[in-house]
LUMZA-854107 format. One record per residue (C-alpha): residue in three letters; x, y, z; residue number from 1. Coordinates in steps of 0.1 Angstrom, whole numbers, plus 5000, padded with zeros to 4 digits. Example, Ala and Ser with C-alpha at 12.3 -4.5 7.8 and 13.67 -1.06 7.14 Angstrom:
<atoms>
residuo:east:north:up:num
ala:5123:4955:5078:1
ser:5137:4989:5071:2
</atoms>
This chain:
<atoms>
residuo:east:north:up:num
unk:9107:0099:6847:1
unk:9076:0125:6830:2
unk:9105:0150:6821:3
unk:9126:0123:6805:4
unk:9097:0107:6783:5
unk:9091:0140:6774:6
unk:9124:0148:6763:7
unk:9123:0120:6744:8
unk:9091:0128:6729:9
unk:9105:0159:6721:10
unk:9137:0152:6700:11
unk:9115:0122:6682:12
unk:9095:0154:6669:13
unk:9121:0176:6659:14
unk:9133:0149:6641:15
unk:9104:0135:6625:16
unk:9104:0169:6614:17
unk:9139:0175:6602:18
unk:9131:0142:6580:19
unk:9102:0156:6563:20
unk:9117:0183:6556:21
unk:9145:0166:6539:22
unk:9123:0145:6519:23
unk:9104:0180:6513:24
unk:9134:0197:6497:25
unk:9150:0168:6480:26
unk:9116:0158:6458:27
unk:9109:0199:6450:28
unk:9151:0198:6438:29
unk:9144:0162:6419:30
unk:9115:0183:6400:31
unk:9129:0210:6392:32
unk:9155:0190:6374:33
unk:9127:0170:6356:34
unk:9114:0199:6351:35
unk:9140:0217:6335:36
unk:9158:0184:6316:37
unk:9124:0181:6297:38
unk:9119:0216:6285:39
unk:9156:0214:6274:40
unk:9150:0183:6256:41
unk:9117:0204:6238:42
unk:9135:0235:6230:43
unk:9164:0207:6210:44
unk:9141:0185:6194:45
unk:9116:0212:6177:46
unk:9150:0231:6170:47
unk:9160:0199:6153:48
unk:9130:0194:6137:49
unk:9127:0231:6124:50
unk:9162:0228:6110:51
unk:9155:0193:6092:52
unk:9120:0210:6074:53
unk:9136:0240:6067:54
unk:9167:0224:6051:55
unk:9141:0194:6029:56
unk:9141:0200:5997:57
unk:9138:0179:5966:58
unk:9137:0191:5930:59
unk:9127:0162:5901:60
unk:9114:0161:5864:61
unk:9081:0149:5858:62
unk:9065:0145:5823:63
unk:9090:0171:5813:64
unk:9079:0198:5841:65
unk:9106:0208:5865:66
unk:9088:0198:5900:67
unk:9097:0213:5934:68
unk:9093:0199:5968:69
unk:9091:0220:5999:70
unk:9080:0222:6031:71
unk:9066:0258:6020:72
unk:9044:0248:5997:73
unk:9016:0230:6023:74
unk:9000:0247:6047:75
unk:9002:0218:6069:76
unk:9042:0218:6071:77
unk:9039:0254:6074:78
unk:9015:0250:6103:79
unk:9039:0224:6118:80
unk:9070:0247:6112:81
unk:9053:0277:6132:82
unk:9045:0256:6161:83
unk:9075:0243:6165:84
unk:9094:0273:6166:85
unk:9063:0282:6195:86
unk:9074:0253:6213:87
unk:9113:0259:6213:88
unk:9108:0297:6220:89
unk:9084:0288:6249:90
unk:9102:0262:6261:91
unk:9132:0284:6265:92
unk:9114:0313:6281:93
unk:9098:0292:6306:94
unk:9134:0278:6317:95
unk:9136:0315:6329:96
unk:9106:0309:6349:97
unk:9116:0277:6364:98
unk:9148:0287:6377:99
unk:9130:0319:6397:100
unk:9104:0294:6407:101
unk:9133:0269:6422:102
unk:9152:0302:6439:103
unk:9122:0317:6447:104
unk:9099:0293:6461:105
unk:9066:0276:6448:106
unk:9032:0283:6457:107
unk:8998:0278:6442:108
unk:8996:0307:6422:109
unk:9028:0299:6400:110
unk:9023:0264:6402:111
unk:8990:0270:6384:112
unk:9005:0291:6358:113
unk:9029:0267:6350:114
unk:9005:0240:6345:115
unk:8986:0268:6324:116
unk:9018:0274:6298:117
unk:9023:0233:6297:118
unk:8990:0226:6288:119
unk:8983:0253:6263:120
unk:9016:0248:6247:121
unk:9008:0204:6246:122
unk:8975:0212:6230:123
unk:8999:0237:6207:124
unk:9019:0206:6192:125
unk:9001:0179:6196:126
unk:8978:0203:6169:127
unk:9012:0209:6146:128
unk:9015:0172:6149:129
unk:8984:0160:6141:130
unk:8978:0184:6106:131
unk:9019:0173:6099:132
unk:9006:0138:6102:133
unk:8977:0135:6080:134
unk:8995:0153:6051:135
unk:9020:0128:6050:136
unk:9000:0098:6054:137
unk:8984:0114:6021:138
unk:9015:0121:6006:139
unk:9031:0085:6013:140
unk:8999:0066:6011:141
unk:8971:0085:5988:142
unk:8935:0081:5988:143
unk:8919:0062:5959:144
unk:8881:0072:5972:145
unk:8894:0112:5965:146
unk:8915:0105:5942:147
unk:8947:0120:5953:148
unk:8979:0102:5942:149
unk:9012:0095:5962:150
unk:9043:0118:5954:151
unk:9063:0104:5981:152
unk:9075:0074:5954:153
unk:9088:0105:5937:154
unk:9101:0122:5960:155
unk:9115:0100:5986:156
unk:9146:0119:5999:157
unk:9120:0150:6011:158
unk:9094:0129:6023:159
unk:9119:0105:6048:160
unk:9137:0143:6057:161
unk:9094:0149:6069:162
unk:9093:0118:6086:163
unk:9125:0125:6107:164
unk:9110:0161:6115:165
unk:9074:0147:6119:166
unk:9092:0120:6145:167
unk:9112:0148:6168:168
unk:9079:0168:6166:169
unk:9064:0141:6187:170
unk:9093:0141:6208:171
unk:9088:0173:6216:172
unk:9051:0170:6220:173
unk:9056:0136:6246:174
unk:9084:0157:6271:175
unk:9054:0186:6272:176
unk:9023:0158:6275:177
unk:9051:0147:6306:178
unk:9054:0187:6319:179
unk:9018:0190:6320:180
unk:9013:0158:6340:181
unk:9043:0169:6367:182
unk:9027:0205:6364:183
unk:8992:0192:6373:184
unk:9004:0169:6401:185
unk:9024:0195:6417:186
unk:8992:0220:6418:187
unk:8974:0193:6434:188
unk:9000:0194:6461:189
unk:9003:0230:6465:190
unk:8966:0230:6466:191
unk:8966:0205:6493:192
unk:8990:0224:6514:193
unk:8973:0257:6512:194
unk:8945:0239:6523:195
unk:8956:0223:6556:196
unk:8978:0253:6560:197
unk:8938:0272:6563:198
unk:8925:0244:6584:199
unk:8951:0246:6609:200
unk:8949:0285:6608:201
unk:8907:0282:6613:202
unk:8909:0258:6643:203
unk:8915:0280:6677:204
</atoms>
């Protein structure tokens, strides 16, 4: 009767087991997709939102002066342009590094790393955002206390092309605010499992 509950106790193991590692394998493949559907949806947005700034441009007559609008000429937009190309380059590159990761394996070291790029390049556009932002609040709105006037009653066709570029900026920005979240979770795992991996090597 002993050999047969022990048998049984056996098999119940192996697969308890064989489940968890299933459910292992199928949530590391289900984040890797996350993982890589989000930086895919960064890399199109910014490249969106590049193309949209770069192609804005409005030209009007005022007081008898030939005026120009252009992304170009605020160093704000020109900020926001730079980081978004940062953000699509990046988050093409680290597609690269994602797909090694998923062949190769993941481990703390790596995992860490990752979180590293997401964070730094999050802080990168939410930045871009935030200077992109404030210009054209001034630029649709004014301030009376400084006295700087509106132009986008003037130039409306540039100004809604800046909205639409300043909108898939965001985009961009939210997928990465999302990476760095799933990053950070999944170096608190690996962190975890090193950890009870040393526990269970330290016990005799």
């Amino acid at each position: 009767m002993a050999p047969e509950v022990a048998r049984d106790k056996a098999s119940f193991m192996v697969q308890a087991k064989s489940l968890s590692l299933a459910v292992s394998l199928n949530t590391t493949t289900s984040l890797f997709m996350a993982q890589t559907v989000l930086r895919v949806f960064a890399a199109i947005f910014t490249l969106a939102a590049i193309c949209v700034m770069a192609t804005s441009s409005q030209t009007i007559v005022l007081f008898g002066f030939t005026v120009r609008a252009h992304y170009s000429y605020s160093s704000a937009m020109r900020f926001l342009f730079v980081t978004d190309a940062i953000v699509c380059a990046s988050s093409l590159l680290s597609l690269i590094f994602v797909y090694h990761l998923s062949r190769s394996g993941s481990n703390l070291k790596t995992c860490f790393y990752l979180f590293l790029h997401d964070m730094v390049i999050t802080v990168l556009a939410i930045s871009g955002c935030a200077a992109g932002t404030a210009v054209g609040y001034i630029s649709r709105y004014g301030e009376e206390k400084m006295g700087w006037m509106a132009i986008c009653n003037r130039v409306k066709s540039f100004c809604n092309h800046m909205t639409i570029s300043m909108v898939l900026s965001y985009v961009a920005f939210l997928s990465y605010l999302a990476l760095a979240v799933m990053s950070s979770n999944k170096v608190m795992y690996e962190a975890n499992g090193e950890y009870q991996r040393n526990e269970r090597q330290a016990c005799p």
